[in-house]
C-alpha positions as CSV (number, residue, x, y, z in Angstrom):
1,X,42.4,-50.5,35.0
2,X,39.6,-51.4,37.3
3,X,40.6,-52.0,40.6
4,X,37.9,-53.8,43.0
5,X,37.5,-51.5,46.6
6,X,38.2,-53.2,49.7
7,X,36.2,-55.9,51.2
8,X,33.6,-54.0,54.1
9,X,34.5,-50.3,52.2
10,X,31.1,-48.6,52.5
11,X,31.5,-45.9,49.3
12,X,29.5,-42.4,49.9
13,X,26.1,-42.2,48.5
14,X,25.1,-40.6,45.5
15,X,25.5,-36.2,46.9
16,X,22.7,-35.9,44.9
17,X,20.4,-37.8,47.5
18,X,21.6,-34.8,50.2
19,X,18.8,-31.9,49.3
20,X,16.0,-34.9,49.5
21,X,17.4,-35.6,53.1
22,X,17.3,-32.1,53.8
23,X,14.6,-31.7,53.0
24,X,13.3,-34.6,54.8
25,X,14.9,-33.3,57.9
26,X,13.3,-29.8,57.4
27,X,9.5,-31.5,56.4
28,X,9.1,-34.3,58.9
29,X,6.4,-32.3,61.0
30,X,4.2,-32.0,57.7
31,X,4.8,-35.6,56.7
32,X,3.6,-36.5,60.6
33,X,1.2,-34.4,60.2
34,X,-0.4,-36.4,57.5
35,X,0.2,-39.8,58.8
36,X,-2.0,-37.8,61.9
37,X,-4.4,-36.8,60.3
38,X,-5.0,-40.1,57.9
39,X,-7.5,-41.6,61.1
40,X,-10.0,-39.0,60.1
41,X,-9.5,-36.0,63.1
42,X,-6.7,-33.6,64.0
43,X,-4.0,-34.9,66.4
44,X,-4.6,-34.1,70.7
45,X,-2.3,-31.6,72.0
46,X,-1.5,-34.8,74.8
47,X,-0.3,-36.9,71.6
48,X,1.8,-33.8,70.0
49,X,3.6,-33.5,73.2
50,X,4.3,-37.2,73.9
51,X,5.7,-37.6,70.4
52,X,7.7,-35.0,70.4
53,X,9.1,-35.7,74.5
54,X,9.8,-39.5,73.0
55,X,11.8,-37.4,70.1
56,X,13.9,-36.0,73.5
57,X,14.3,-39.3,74.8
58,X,16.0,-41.1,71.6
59,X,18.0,-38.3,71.6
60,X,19.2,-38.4,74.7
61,X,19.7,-42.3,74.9
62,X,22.0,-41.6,71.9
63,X,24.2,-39.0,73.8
64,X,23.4,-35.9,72.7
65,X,22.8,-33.4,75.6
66,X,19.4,-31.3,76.0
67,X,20.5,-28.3,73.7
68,X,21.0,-30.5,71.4
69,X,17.9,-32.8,72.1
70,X,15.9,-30.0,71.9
71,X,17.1,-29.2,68.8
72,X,16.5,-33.3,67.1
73,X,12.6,-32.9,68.6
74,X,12.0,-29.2,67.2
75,X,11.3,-28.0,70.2
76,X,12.6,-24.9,72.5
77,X,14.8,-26.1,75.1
78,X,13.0,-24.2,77.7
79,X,10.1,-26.7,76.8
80,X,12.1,-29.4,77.5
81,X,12.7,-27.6,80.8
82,X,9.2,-27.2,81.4
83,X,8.3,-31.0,81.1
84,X,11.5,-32.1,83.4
85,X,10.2,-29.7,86.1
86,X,6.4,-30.8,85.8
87,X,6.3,-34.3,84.4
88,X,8.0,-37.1,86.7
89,X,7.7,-39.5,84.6
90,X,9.0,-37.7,81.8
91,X,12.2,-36.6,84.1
92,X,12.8,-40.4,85.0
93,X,12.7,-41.2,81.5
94,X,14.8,-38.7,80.7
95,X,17.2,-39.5,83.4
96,X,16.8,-43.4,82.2
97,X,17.7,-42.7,78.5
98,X,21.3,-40.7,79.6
99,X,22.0,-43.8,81.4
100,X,21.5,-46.3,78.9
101,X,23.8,-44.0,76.7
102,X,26.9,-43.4,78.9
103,X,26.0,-47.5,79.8
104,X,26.6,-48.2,75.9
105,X,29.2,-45.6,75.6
106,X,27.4,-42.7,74.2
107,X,27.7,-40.3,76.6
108,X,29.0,-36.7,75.9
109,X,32.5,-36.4,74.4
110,X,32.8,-39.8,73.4
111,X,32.9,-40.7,69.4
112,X,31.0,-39.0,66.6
113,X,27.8,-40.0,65.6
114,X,25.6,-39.6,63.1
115,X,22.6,-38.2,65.5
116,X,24.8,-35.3,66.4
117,X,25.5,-35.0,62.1
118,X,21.4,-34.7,62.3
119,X,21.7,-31.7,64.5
120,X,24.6,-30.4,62.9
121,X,22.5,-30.3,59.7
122,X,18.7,-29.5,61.5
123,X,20.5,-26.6,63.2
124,X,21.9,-25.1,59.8
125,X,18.9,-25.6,57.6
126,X,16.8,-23.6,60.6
127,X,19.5,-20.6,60.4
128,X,22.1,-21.4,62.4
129,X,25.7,-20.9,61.3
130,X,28.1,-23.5,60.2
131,X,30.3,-22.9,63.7
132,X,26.9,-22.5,65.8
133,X,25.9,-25.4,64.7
134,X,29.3,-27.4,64.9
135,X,28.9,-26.4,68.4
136,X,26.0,-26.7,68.9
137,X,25.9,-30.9,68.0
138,X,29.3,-31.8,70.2
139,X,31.8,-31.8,66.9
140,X,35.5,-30.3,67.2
141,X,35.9,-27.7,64.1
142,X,39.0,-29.2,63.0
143,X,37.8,-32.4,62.9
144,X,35.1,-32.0,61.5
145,X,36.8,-30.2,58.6
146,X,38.7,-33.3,58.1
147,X,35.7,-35.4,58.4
148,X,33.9,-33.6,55.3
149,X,37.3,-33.6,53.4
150,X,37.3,-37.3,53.5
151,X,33.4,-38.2,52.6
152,X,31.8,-36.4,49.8
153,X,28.2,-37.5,51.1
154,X,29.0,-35.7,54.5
155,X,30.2,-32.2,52.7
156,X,27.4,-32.4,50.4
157,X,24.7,-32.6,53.4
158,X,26.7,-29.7,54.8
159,X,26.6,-27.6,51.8
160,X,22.8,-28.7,50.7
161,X,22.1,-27.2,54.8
162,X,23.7,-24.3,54.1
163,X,22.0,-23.5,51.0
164,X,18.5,-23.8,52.6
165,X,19.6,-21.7,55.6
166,X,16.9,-18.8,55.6
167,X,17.9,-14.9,54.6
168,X,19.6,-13.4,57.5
169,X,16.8,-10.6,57.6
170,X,14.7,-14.1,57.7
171,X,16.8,-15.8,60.0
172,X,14.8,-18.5,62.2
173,X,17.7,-21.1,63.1
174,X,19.2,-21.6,66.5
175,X,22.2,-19.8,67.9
176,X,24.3,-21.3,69.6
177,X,25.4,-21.0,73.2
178,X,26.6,-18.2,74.7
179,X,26.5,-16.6,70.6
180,X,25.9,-12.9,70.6
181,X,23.1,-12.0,68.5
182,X,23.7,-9.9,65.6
183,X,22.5,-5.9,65.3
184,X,19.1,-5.6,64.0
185,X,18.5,-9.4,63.4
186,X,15.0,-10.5,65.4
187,X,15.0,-12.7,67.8
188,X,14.9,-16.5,65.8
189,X,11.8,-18.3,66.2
190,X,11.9,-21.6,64.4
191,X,9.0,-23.3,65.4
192,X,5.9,-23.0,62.9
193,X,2.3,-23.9,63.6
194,X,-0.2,-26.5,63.0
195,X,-3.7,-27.5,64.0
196,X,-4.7,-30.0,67.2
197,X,-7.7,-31.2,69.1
198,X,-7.3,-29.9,72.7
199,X,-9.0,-31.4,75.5
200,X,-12.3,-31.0,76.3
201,X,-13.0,-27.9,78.8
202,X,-16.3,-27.8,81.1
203,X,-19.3,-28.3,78.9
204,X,-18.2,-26.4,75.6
205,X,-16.3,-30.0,74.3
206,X,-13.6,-30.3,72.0
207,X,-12.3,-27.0,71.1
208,X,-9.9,-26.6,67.5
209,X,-7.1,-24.4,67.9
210,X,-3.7,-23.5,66.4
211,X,-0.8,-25.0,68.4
212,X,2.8,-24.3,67.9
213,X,4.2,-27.3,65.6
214,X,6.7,-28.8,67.8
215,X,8.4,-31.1,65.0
């Protein structure tokens, strides 16, 4: 007998749609990279790098700390680093945006969200295990167990993450903190590369060069 679900249920999407979000997740910088490229020239380094530190701030206004921030703009966290150090505006707004989320309660420790289910997943599908990742995004283990157990969208992102984790020989993901690196695994390097217009230097003008793709 058909029995009507409760009024305000939200049921679980269609598992099938979690490989094209994936894959979303893994392709965005090549689907920016077109929108880029659809004015007629290649992207400026200065525009690469603002996008990508406006990627760290939406993170951060949603709670997630800068590991994790790092890891939702594609970035190395010593990067992020780098542009608190020598960009004061970028610092302020980067102190601005984990104000406005502990202001709207989204500060560290607080409830699950689903930006830190984005790095959960980001962080998997780039190599990281499924604990260094759990970690890594601010999630309890147990919890997070039960959290899968109850939603069959949210196990199949998990296992459609896992399944486009590279080879271990391969591995480019993101260890987590403090997570020993395994014996005779290179170092991983996640972050790919793509063309941009650098600034003009003295009289020579606009130079092309490969830059590391940062999303």
């Amino acid at each position: 007998m058909y029995e009507p679900k409760e009024a305000g249920a939200v049921p679980d999407r269609d598992p099938l749609d979690a490989g094209r979000v994936i894959a979303w997740l893994k392709d965005r910088s090549a689907v920016e990279h077109v929108l880029e490229t659809s004015l007629g020239a290649l992207p400026s380094e200065r525009d690469a790098t603002l996008a990508r530190m406006a990627d760290v701030l939406q993170a951060t206004a949603q709670g997630l700390g800068p590991q994790a921030a790092a890891v939702w703009a594609g970035v190395p966290e010593s990067v992020v680093r780098g542009w608190t150090h020598e960009d004061p505006a970028f610092a302020s707004a980067l102190a601005a945006s984990a104000a406005l989320a502990a202001a709207h309660g989204r500060n560290q420790g607080g409830p699950y969200t689903p930006a830190m289910v984005r790095v959960l997943l980001v962080a998997m599908s780039r190599g990281a295990t499924r604990l260094e990742a759990v970690k890594l995004a601010g999630f309890h283990v147990k919890r997070l167990r039960a959290l899968a157990k109850a939603s069959a969208t949210l196990e199949a992102l998990l296992e459609a993450a896992r399944r486009t984790r590279p080879l271990p020989a391969r591995d480019a993901g993101v260890r987590g903190p403090g997570s020993p690196r395994r014996p005779g695994r290179k170092s991983p390097e996640p972050w790919g590369f793509r063309l941009v217009q650098r600034a003009a230097q003295g009289d020579s003008g606009d130079e092309k060069e490969s830059a590391p793709t940062i999303a």
